[in-house]
N, CA, C and O of each residue as an XYZ file, in Angstrom:
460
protein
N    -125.143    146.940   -125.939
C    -125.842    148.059   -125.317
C    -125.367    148.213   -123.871
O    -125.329    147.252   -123.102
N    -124.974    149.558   -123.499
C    -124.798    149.434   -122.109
C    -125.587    149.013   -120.745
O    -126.792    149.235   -120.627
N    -125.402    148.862   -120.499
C    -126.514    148.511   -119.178
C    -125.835    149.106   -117.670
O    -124.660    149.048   -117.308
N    -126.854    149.606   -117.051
C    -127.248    149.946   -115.348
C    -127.395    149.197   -114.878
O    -128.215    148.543   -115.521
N    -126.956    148.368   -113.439
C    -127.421    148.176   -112.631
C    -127.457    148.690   -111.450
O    -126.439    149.162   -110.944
N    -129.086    148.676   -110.588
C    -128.660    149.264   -109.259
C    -129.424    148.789   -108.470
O    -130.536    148.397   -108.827
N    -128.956    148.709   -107.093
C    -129.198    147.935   -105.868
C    -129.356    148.986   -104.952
O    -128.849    150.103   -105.048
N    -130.153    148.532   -103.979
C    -130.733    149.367   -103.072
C    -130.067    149.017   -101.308
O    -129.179    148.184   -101.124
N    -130.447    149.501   -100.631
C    -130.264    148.972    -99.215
C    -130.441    149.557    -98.271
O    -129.299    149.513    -97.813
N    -130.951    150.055    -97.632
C    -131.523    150.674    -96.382
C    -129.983    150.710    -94.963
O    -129.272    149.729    -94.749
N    -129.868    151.786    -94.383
C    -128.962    151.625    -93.579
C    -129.301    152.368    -92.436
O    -130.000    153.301    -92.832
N    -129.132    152.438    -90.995
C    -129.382    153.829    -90.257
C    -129.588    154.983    -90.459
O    -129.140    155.618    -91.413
N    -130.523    155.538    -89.302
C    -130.523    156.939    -89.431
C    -131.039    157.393    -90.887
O    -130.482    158.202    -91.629
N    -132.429    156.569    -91.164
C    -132.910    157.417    -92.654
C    -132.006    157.071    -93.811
O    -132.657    157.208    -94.847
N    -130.533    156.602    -94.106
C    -129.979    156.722    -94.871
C    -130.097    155.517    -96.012
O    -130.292    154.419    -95.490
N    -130.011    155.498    -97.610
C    -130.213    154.598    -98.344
C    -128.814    154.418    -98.889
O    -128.209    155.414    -99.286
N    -128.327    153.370    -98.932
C    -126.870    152.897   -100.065
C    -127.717    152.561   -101.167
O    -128.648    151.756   -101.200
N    -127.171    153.429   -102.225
C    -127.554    152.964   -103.679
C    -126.424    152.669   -104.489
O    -125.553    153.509   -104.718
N    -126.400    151.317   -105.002
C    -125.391    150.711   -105.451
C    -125.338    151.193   -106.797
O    -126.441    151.680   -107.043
N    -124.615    151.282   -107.734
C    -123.941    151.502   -108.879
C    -123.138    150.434   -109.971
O    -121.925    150.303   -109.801
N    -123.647    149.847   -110.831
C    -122.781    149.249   -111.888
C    -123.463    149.528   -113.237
O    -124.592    149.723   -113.687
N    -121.797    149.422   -113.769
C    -122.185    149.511   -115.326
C    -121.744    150.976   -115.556
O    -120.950    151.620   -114.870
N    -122.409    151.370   -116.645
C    -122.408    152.556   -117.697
C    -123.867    153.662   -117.098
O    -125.054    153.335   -117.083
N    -123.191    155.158   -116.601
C    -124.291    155.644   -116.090
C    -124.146    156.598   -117.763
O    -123.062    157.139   -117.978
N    -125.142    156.715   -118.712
C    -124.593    157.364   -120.063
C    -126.580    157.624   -120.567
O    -127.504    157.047   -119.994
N    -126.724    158.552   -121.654
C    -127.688    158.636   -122.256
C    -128.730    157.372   -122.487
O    -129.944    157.566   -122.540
N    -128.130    156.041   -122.621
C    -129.164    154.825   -121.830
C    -129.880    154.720   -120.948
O    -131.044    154.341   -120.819
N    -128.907    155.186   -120.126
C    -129.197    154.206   -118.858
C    -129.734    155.417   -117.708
O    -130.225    155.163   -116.609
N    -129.564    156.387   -118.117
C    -129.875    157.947   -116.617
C    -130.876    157.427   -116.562
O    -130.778    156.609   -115.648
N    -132.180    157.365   -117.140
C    -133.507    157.365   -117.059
C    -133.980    156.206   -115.427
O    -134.668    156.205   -114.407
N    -133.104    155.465   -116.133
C    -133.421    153.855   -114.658
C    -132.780    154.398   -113.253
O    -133.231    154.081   -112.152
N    -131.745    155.198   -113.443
C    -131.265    155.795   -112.025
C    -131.923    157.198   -111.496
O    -131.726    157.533   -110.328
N    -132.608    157.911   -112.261
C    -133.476    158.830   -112.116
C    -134.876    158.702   -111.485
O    -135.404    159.398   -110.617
N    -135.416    157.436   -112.269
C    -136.825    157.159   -111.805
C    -136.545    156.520   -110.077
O    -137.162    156.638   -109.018
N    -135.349    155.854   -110.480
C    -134.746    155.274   -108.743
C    -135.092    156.453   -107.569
O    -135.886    156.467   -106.628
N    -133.951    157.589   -108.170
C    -133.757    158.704   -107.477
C    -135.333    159.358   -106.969
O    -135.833    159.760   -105.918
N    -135.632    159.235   -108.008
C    -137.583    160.309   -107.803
C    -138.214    159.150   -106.821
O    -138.749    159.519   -105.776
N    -138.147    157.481   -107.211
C    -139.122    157.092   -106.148
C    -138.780    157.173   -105.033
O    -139.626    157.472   -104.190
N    -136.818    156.825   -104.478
C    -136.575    157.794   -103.313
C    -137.098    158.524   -102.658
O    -137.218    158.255   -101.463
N    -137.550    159.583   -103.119
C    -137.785    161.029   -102.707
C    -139.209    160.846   -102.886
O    -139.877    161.724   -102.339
N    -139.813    160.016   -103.454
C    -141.417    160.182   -103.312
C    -141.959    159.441   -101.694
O    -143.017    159.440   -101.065
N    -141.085    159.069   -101.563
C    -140.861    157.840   -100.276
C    -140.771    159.101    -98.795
O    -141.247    159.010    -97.663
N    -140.191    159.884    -99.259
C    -139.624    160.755    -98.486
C    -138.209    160.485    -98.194
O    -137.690    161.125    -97.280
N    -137.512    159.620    -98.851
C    -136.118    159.210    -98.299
C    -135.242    160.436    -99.482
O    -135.323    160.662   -100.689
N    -134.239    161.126    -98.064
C    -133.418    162.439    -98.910
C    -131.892    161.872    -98.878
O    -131.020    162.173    -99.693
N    -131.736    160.909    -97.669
C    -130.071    160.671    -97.571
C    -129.308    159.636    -98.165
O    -129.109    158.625    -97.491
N    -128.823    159.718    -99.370
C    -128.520    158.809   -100.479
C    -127.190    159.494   -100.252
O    -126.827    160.663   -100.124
N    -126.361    157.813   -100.253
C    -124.936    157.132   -100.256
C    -124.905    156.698   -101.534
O    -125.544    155.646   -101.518
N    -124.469    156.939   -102.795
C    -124.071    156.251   -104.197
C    -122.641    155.974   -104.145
O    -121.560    156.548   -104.015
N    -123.233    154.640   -104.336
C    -121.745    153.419   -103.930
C    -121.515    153.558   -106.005
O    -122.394    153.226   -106.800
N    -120.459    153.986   -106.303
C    -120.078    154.358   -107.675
C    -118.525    153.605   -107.747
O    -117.642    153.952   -108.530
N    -118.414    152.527   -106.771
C    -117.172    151.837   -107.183
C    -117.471    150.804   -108.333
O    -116.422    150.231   -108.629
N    -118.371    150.436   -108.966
C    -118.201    149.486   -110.129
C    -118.711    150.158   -111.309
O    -119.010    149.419   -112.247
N    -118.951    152.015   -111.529
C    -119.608    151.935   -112.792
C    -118.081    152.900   -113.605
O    -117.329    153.850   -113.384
N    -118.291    152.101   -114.361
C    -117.042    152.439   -115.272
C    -117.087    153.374   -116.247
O    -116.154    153.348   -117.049
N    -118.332    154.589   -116.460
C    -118.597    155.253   -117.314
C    -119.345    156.151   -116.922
O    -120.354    155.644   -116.431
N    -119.369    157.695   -116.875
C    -120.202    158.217   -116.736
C    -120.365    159.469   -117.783
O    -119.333    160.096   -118.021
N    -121.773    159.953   -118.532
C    -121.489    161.073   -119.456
C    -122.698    162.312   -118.992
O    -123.486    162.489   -118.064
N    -122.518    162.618   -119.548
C    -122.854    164.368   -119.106
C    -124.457    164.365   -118.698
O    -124.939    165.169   -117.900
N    -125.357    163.117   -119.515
C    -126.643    162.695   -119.167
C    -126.707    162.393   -117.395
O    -127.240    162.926   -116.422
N    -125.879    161.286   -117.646
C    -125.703    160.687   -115.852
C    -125.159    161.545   -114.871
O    -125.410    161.483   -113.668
N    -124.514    162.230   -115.346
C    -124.394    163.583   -113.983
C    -125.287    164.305   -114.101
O    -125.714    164.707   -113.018
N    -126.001    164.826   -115.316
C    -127.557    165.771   -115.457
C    -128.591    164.961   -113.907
O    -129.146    165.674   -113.069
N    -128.621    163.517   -113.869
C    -129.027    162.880   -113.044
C    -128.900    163.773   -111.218
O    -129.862    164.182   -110.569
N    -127.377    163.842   -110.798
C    -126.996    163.853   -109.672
C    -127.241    165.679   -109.675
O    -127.636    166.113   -108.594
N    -127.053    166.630   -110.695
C    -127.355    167.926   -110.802
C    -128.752    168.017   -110.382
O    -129.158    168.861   -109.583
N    -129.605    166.970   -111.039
C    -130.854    167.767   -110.480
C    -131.184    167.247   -109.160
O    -132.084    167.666   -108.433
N    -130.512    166.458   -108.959
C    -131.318    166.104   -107.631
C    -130.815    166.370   -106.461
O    -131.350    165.784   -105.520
N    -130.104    166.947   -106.269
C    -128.597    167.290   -105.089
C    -130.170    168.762   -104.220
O    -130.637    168.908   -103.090
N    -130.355    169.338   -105.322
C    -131.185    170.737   -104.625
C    -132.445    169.880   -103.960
O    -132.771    169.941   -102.775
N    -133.005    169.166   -104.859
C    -134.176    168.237   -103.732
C    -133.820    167.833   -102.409
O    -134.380    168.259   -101.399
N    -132.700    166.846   -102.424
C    -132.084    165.952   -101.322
C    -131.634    167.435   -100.351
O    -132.166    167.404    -99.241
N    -131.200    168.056   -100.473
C    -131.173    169.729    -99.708
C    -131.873    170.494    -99.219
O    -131.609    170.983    -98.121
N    -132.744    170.742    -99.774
C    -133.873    171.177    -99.759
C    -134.731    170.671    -98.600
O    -135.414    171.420    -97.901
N    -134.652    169.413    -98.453
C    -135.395    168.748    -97.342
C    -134.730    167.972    -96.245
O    -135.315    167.110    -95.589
N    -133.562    168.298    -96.090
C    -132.294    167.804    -94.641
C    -131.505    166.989    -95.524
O    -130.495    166.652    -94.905
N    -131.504    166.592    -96.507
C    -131.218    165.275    -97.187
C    -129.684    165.773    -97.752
O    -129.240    166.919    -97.685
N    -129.017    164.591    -98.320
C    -128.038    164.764    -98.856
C    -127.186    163.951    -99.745
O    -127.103    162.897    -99.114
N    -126.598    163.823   -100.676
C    -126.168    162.954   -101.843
C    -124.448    162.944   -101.720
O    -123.769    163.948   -101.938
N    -123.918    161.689   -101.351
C    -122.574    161.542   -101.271
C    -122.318    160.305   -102.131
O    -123.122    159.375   -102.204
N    -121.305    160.344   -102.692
C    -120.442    159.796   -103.286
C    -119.535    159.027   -102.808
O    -118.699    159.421   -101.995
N    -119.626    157.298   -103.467
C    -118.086    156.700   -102.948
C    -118.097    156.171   -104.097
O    -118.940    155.686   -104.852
N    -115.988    156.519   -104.084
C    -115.016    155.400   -104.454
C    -115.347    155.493   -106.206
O    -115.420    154.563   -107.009
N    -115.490    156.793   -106.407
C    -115.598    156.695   -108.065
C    -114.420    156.496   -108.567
O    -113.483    156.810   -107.833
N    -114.083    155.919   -109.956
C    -113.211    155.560   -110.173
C    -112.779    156.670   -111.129
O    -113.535    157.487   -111.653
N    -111.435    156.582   -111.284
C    -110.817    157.764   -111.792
C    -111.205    158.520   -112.951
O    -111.015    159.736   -112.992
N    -111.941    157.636   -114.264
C    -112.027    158.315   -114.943
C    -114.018    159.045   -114.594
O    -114.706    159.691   -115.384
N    -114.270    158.727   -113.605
C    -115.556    158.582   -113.664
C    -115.424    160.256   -112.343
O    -116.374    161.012   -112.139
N    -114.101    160.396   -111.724
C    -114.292    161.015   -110.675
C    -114.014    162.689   -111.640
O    -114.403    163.851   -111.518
N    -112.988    161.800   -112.726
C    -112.443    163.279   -113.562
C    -113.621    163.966   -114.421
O    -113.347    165.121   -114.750
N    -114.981    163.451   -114.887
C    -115.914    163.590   -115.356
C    -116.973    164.990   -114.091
O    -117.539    165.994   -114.523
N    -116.936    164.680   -113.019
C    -117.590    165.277   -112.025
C    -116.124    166.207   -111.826
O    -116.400    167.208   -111.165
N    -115.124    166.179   -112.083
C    -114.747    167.426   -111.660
C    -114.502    168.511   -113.054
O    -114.317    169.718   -112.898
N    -114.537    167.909   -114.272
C    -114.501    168.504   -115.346
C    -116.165    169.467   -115.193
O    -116.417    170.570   -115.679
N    -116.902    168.740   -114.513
C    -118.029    169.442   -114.984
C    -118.752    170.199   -113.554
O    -119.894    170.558   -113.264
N    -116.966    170.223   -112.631
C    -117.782    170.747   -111.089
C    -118.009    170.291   -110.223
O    -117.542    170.825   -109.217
N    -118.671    169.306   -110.078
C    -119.484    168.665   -109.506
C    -118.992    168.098   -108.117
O    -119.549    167.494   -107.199
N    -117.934    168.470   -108.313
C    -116.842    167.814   -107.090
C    -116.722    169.235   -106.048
O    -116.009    169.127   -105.051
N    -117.360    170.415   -106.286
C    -117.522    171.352   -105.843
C    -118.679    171.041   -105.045
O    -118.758    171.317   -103.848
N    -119.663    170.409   -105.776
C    -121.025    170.545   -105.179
C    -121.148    169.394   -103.991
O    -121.432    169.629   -102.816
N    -120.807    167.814   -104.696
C    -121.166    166.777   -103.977
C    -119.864    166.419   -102.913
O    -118.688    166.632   -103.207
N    -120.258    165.920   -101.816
C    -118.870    165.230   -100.897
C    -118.835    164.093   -101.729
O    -119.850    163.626   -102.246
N    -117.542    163.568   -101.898
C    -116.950    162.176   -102.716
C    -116.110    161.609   -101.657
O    -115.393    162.502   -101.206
N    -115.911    160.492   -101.084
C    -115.432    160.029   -100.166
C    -115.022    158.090   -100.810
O    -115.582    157.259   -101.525
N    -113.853    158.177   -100.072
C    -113.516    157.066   -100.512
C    -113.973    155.614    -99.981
O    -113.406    154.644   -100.485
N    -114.894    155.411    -99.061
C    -115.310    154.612    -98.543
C    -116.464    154.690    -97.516
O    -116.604    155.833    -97.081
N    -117.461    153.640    -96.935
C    -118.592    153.768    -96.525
C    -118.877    154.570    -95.283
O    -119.905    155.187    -95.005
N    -117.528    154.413    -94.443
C    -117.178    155.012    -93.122
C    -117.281    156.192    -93.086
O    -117.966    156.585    -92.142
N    -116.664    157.365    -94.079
C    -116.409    158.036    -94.070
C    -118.082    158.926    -94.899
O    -118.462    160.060    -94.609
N    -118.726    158.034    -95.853
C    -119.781    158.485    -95.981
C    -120.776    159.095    -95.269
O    -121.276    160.219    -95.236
N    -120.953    157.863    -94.608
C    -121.960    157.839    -93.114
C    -121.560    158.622    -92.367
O    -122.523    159.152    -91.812
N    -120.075    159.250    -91.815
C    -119.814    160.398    -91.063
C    -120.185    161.264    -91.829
O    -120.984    161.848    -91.097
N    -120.214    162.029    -93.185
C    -120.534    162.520    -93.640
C    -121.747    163.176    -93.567
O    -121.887    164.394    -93.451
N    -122.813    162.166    -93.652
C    -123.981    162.230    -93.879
C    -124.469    162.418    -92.250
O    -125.592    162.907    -92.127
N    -123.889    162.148    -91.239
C    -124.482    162.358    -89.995
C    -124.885    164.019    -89.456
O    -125.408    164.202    -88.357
């Protein structure tokens, strides 16, 4: 069975690193979703998804980052991307998404991002 894991971490300036491993797929969205909502129930909008170790992503697990990109917006907030791996980066651009979200290859460049 596939499995999620994800890690949390608090960083400056409001911002959360949410770590990424495993298979983000029809399993597993649900555990990174409820993540995402208690986020935002918190009031926290500025999410860094560290996506260098998950090796899978399907149309469920981006349904994930689709809905929540207009929340995190909506309220100053914002959803960036690192270091997806290739087949995981070709998935978000097959389906767009690379239109919508900044994808950045590393933490530095996140955090400028997000400033």
């Amino acid at each position: 069975m596939a499995e999620i894991k994800i890690e949390m971490q608090k960083l400056p300036n409001g911002v959360i690193l949410v770590k990424l491993k495993g298979f983000l797929d029809a399993y597993t969205y649900g555990e990174f979703e409820q993540t995402i909502n208690n986020l935002f129930n918190q009031k926290m909008y500025k999410l860094v998804v560290d996506m260098t170790n998950v090796d899978y992503i399907s149309s469920a697990g981006a349904g994930v980052f689709i809905g929540s990109i207009g929340v995190a917006q909506e309220n100053q907030g914002n959803i960036v991307i690192v270091r997806p791996k290739p087949a995981v980066k070709e998935v978000f651009d097959l389906l767009g998404l690379s239109q919508i979200f900044t994808i950045v290859e590393n933490m530095e460049s996140a955090l400028t991002s997000m400033a």
